[in-house]
N, C-alpha and C positions, 0 to 999 in steps of 0.2 A: 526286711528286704528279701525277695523273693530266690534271688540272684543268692544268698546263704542257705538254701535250703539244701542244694547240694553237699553242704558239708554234716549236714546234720545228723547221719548216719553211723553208729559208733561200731567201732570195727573189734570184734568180743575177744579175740587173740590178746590185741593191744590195747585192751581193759584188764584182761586177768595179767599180763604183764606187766604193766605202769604199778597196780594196786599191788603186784609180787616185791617190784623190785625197790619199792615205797616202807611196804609193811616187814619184810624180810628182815631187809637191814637197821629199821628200827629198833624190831625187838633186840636186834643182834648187839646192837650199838648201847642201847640201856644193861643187855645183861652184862656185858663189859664193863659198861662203867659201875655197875655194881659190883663184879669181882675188884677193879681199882682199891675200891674204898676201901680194904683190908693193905693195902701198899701204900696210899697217899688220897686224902681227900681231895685235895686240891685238882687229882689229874682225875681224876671219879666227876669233881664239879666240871671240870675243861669238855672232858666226854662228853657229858649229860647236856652242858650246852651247842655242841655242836650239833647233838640228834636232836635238836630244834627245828633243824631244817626239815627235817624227814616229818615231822610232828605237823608241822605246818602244811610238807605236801598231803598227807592223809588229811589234814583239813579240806583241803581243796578239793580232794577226789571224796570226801563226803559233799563237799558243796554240791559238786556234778550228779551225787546220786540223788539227792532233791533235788534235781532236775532231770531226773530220769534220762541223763544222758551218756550216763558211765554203759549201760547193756540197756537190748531192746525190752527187756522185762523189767515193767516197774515194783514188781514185789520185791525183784531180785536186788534191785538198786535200795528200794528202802533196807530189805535187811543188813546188806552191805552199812549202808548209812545208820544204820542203829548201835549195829557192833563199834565201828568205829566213834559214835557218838561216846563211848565208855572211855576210849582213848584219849579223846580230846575235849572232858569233860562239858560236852555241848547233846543237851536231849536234842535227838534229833528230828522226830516231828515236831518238838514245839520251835525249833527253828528251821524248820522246812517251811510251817506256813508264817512266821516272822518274816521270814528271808522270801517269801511269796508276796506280799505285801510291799516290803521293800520294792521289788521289780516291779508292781502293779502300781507305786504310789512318787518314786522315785522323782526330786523337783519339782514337784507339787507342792505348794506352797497351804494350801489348802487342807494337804493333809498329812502333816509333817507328824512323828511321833512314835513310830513304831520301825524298826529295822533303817534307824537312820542316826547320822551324827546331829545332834539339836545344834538348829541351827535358826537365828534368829535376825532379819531384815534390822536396816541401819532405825528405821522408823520404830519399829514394836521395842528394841533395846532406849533408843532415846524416852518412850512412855513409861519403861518401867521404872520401879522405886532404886532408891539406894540401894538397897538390899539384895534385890532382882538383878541388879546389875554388874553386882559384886559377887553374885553367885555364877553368874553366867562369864564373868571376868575370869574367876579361880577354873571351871571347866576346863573353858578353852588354854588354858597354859597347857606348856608343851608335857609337862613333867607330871599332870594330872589325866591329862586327857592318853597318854600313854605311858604312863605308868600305873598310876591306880586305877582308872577306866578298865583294861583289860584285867586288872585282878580282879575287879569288883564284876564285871560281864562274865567271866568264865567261872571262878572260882566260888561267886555268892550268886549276882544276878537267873543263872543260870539254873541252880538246885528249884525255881520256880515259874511255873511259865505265867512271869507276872504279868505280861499284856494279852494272856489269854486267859482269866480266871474264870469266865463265864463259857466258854466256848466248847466248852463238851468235856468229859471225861476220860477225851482220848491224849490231850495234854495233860493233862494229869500222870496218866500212867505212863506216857512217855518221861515226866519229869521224874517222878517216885521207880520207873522201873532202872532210869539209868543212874539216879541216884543212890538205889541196891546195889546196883553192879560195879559202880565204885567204890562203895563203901567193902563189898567184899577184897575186890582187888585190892585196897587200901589195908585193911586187914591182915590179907594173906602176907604182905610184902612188910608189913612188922612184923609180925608172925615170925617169920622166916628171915628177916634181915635188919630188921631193928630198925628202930626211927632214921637212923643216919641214912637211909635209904631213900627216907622221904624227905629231907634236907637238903642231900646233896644231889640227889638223883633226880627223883619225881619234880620238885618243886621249881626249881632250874630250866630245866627242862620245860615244862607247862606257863612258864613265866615267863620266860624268852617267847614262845612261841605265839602265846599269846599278843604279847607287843609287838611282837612285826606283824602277825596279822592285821591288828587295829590299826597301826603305821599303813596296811596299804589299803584298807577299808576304805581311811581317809581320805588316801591320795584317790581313791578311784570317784570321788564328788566332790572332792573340798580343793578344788582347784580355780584359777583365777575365773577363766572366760568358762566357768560351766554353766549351767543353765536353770533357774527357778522360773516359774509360771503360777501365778493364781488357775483356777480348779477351771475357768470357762475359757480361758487361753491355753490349756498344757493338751500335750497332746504325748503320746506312751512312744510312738516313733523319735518322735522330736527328741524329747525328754534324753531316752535310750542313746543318740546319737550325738546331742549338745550336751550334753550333763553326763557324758563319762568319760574319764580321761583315758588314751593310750598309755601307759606305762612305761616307756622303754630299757626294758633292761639287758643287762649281759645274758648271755645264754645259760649259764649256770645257775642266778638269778631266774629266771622263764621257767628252768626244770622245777628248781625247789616250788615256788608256786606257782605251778600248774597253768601257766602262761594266763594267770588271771587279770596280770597287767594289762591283757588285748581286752581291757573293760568294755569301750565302745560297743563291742562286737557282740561281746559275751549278752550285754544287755538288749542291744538287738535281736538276738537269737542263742535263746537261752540253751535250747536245748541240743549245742555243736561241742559234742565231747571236748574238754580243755586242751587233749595234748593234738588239736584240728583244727586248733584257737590260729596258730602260727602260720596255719597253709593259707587261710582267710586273708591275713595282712600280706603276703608274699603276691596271692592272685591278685592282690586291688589294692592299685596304690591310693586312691582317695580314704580306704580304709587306715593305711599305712600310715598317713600323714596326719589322719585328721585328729586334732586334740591329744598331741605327742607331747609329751613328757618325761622330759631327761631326770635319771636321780638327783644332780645338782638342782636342774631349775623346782623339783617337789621338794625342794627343805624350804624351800620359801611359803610351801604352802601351808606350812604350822605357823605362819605368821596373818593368817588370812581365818578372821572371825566373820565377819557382818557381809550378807546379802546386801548391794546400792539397787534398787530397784532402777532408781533412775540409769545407771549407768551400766545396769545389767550384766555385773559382776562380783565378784568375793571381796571386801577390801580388809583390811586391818583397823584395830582401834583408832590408831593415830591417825587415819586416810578418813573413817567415818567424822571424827571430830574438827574436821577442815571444812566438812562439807556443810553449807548455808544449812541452816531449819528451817 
């Protein structure tokens, strides 16, 4: 929409800002809870999950730096996005151009498979085997799909840029350089504070934050009235506009990430720094309104597996199983 391009300008005070007052209190809040852990584990563990939050916004303002829209220089935004990639154990070019892909391919039925939740139409799940179906069953549970899904994406998936093995050598060295850099950090921090650091601290920490990331990855396409399209129907506007939900959440919620809930918008125009996400829905209420989602009405959305083609929306197992063959 042409009407966003006014906002797409990122204002570099309130970049080096956002990113200060994000990373600051991070570090600040982990080394606390690491002095904790000589008084009480348990308030060490409490700490360590609350800087979750903070973990999570530096995901987001790495998100914005693959999109070059944290500063007007994109070397500066990849480096930004690199170092933070250590933090949030995500190599960060092999998921720049994942998460590139994602936005390029996004409800496309056609070309589902790479920087997206698997997702599989009422029809193609009725074809498969037993087995097929019982694998794609176990997925989609709540308890797998976010809980082990995010251990398994950040913690293993991640040490390899598996959907890019052929794609150059620059994935590579992003996966093995930031997998040194963990592995140091890792190091240092038994070194100097013993495994119970990575127990209570690190682990906590990275595993919370993990999980509500992929909790709103989800909610931002896996909603009822969102949008799929075969490859000679889809269209990248469309797509962007029908197939991402509004988010809405409390303002406290907005800050910690990075107002990423204004999905619609973000996906429409990727490159409108996050924390200019909110002026967007404020200026235009057709934005405001459109494909709004309350926290209550997205817990319904972990109940929602199978694309109805015919009905051209998200259903549940038991709603796919009603419907005629």
């Amino acid at each position: 929409m042409r009407t966003l391009t006014r906002y797409r300008q990122p204002v570099p005070a309130r970049s080096v800002l956002e990113l200060a007052v994000t990373l600051v209190p991070f570090v600040a809040i982990w080394a606390v809870a690491w002095c904790m852990l000589s008084i009480s584990a348990a308030l060490a563990l409490a700490i360590a999950l609350a800087n979750a939050a903070f973990l999570v916004r530096l995901f987001m303002i790495q998100h914005d730096c693959g999109h070059g829209s944290l500063f007007r220089d994109r070397r500066l935004c990849d480096w930004i996005g690199r170092g933070l990639g250590v933090l949030t154990l995500t190599p960060y070019d092999v998921w720049k151009r994942t998460h590139a892909i994602h936005h390029a391919t996004t409800g496309n039925l056609d070309r589902r498979g790479v920087g997206d939740i698997p997702t599989l139409t009422v029809r193609e799940y009725a074809e498969k085997g037993w087995l097929g179906r019982s694998l794609y069953r176990l997925l989609r549970q709540p308890v797998i799909m976010f809980g082990v899904v995010p251990f398994y994406t950040f913690f293993l998936q991640n040490r390899l840029p598996v959907h890019l093995m052929r794609a150059g050598w620059r994935y590579w060295l992003s996966a093995m350089g930031t997998n040194a850099a963990i592995g140091l950090v890792l190091a240092a921090i038994v070194r100097l504070g013993g495994w119970d650091v990575l127990l209570f601290v690190f682990l906590p920490t990275m595993l919370l934050a993990a999980i509500v990331g992929m909790w709103f990855f989800y909610v931002q396409h896996q909603f009822e009235e969102t949008s799929w399209e075969n490859d000679e129907d889809w269209n990248i506007q469309e797509a962007a506009f029908h197939g991402s939900s509004h988010y809405a959440l409390p303002g406290v919620l907005c800050w910690i990430t990075g107002n990423i809930g204004v999905h619609h918008v973000h996906h429409l125009a990727s490159r409108i720094p996050f924390y200019r996400l909110g002026e967007v829905v404020r200026d235009h209420d057709l934005l405001e309104w459109s494909k709004r989602i309350t926290i209550w009405e997205s817990l319904r959305c972990a109940r929602l597996h199978l694309w109805d083609e015919n009905r051209q929306r998200l259903v549940s197992f038991t709603e796919a199983r009603a419907i005629p063959a």
